[in-house]
N, C-alpha and C positions, 0 to 999 in steps of 0.2 A: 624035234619033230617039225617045229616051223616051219626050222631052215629047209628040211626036205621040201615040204609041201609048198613055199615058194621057188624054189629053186628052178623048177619050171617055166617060171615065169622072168629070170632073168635077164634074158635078153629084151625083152619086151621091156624089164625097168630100165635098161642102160636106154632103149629107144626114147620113153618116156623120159629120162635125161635129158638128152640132148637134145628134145623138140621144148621143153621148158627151158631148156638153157636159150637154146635159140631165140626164144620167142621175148626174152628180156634181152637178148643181143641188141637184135634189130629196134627194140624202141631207143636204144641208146641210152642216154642220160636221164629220161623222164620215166623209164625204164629201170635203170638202178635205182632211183627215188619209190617205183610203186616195189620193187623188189623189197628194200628197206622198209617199206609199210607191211608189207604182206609177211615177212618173215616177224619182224616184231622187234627190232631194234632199236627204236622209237620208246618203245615199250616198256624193254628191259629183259621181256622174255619173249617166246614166240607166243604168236596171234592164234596160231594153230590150236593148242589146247582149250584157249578161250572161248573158240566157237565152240568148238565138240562138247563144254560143258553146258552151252545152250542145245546143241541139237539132243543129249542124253535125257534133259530137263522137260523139252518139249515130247518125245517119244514117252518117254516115262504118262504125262502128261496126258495125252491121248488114250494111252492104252486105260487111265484113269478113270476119264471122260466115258469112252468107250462099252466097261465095263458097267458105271454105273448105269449108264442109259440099257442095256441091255437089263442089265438086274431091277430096273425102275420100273421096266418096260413100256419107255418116252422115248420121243425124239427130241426135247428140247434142248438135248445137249447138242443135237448136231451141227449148229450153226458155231459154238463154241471149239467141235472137235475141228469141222474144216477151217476155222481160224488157227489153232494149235496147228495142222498138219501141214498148211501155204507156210507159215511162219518157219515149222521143222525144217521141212524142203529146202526153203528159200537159203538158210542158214547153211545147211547142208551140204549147199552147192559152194558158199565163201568156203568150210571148213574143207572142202576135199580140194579148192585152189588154192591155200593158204598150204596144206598136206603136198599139194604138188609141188610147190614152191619148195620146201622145205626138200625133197625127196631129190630135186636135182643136185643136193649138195651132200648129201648121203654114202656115207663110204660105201667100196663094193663088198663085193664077197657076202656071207650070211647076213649082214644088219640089212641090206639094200634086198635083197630077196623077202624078207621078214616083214621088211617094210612096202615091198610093191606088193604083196599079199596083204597084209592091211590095205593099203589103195582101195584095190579092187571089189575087195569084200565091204568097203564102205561105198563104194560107189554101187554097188547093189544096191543096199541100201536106202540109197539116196532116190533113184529110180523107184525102188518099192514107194517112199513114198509121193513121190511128182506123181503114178501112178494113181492113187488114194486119193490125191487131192481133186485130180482130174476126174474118178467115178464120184468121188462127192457131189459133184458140181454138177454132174450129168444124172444126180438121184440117187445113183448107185451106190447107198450106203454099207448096206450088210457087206458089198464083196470090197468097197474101201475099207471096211474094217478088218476085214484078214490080210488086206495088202499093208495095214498100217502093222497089225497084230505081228506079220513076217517080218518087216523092217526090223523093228525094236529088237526079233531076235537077231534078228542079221547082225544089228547094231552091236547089240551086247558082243558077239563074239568079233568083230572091227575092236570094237574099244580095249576089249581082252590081248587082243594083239598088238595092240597098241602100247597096253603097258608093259607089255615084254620088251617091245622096242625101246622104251624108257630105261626100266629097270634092269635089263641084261647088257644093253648096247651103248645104254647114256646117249641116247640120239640127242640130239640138240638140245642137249644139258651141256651147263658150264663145264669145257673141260678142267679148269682151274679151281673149280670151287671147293675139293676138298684137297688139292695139293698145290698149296698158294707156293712152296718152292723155300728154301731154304731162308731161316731167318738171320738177319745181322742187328743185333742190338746197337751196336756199334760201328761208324765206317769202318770200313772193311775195303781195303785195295783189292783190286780184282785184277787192272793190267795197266801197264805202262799207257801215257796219256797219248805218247808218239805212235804206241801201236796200233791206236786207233783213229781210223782216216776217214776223213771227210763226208759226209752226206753217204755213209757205207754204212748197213748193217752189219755188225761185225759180233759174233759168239763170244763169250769167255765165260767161264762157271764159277758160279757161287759155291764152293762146296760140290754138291753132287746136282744143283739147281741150273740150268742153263739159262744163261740172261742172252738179252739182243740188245748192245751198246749202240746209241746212232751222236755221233757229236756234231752240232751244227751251230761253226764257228766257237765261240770261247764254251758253249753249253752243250754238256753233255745230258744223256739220258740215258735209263735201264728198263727194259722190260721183260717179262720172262717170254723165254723163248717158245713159248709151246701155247699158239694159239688156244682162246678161248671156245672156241665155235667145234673145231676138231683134231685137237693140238696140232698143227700145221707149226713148220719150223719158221719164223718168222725172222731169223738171222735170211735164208732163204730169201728173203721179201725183197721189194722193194721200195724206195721212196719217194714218194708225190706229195713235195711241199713238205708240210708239218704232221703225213703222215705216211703211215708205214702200211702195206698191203701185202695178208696173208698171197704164201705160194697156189695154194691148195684151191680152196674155193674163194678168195678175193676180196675176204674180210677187211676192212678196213681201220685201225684206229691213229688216235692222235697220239703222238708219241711225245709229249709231254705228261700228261695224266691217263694214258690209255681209254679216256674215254671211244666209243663205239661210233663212227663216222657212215661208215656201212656195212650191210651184213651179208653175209648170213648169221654173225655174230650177232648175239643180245647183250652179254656179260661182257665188260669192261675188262681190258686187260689188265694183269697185274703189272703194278710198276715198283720202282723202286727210288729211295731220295740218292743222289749224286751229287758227287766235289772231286775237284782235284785239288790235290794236294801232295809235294812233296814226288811232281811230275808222274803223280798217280792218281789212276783212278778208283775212286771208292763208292761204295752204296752201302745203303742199311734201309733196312724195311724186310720184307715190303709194306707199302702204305697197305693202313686199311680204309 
């Protein structure tokens, strides 16, 4: 039913795409650095969920406030509640640019519909409350209290959607983290040392696991081929320096340890130990 009810609104995500893409185009380099912050790569995970657990905290929060001042029948809470609702707001406004950030690298079809209906319905939200803050401040509390009261419900069903995003779609969840890809206890040959050429990303498979071999000069390296961020084929990729950059949306890692250089990625790619041996190449792992 989601997907219907954003579907609507798809062309207007792929718009919202490509003006967020843009908009980290043109800052350039200082630009995929705030990218990097804002997605959460730095991190480990994304930044996105961190805020939303502050804005649900403070909404919660409010309506608490709120409540008892009403049942008290005081205002002393109110100088507390307009602190709680500047503070929501405020918050609310990084969580829905951290969300947008995240949404330009959002596959199409149902999850990017699913998820520019989230957007929107938190960006109500987020107005409800700028709204609230703004009649606080002008006295108007009783009707900032229903603007704040709205929110929270808004909120709830934003956050509802949200986890469907999560939990149906795996939105910017590790793709690797419950199929780290075929184990080798042992080296394990995978292809001839000559078949693989120089400063080239180059495929061969572990069993039914696809690796991305890159050798650079006497050392070779293995990683699995199905980017973390949104399995993107990374044999596909290419290499700048000591690392290797998703096709797909431009994930970045080091292709010695796959640790995470840029994201949209959080989660380190999975690698694997390598030797030649015997004018072969072998691995075993993968590391944990």
């Amino acid at each position: 039913m989601l997907e219907r009810l954003g579907a609507p609104f798809g062309r207007f995500g792929d718009w919202v795409a490509r003006v967020m893409a843009g908009f980290y185009r043109v800052l350039g380099r200082p630009g995929k650095w705030f990218q990097d912050f804002v997605n959460g790569s730095w991190l480990g995970h994304p930044v996105h969920p961190v805020l939303t657990d502050v804005v649900i905290g403070g909404a919660t929060l409010i309506v608490v406030f709120d409540l008892a001042a009403l049942i008290l029948g005081t205002d002393e809470l109110d100088t507390a509640s307009l602190v709680a609702v500047g503070v929501t707001a405020l918050v609310a406004l990084g969580t829905l640019w951290t969300g947008l950030t995240d949404f330009k690298d959002t596959a199409t079809g149902n999850e990017r519909n699913v998820a520019i209906l989230h957007g929107l319905i938190n960006i109500v939200a987020t107005v409800a409350y700028i709204a609230s803050f703004a009649l606080r401040l002008g006295a108007g509390d009783d009707l900032g209290r229903w603007f704040s009261l709205g929110g929270a419900l808004i909120l709830t069903v934003g956050g509802y959607i949200g986890g469907h995003l999560v939990f149906k779609y795996g939105s910017m969840v590790n793709r690797n983290a419950f199929a780290k890809g075929q184990r080798a206890k042992e080296f394990t040959p995978i292809i001839a040392a000559v078949e693989v050429p120089e400063s080239t990303p180059t495929k061969v498979m572990l069993g039914s696991t696809a690796l991305v071999v890159v050798r650079r000069g006497d050392l070779v390296y293995a990683l699995k081929a199905s980017c973390s961020h949104a399995g993107g084929p990374l044999d596909k990729g290419t290499l700048e320096g000591d690392m290797i950059v998703c096709p797909w949306h431009g994930s970045t890692f080091r292709v010695r340890d796959g640790a995470v250089r840029h994201g949209p990625a959080t989660s380190r790619q999975v690698t694997y130990r390598t030797r030649v041996a015997d004018l072969q190449v072998e691995v075993s792992g993968p590391i944990d």
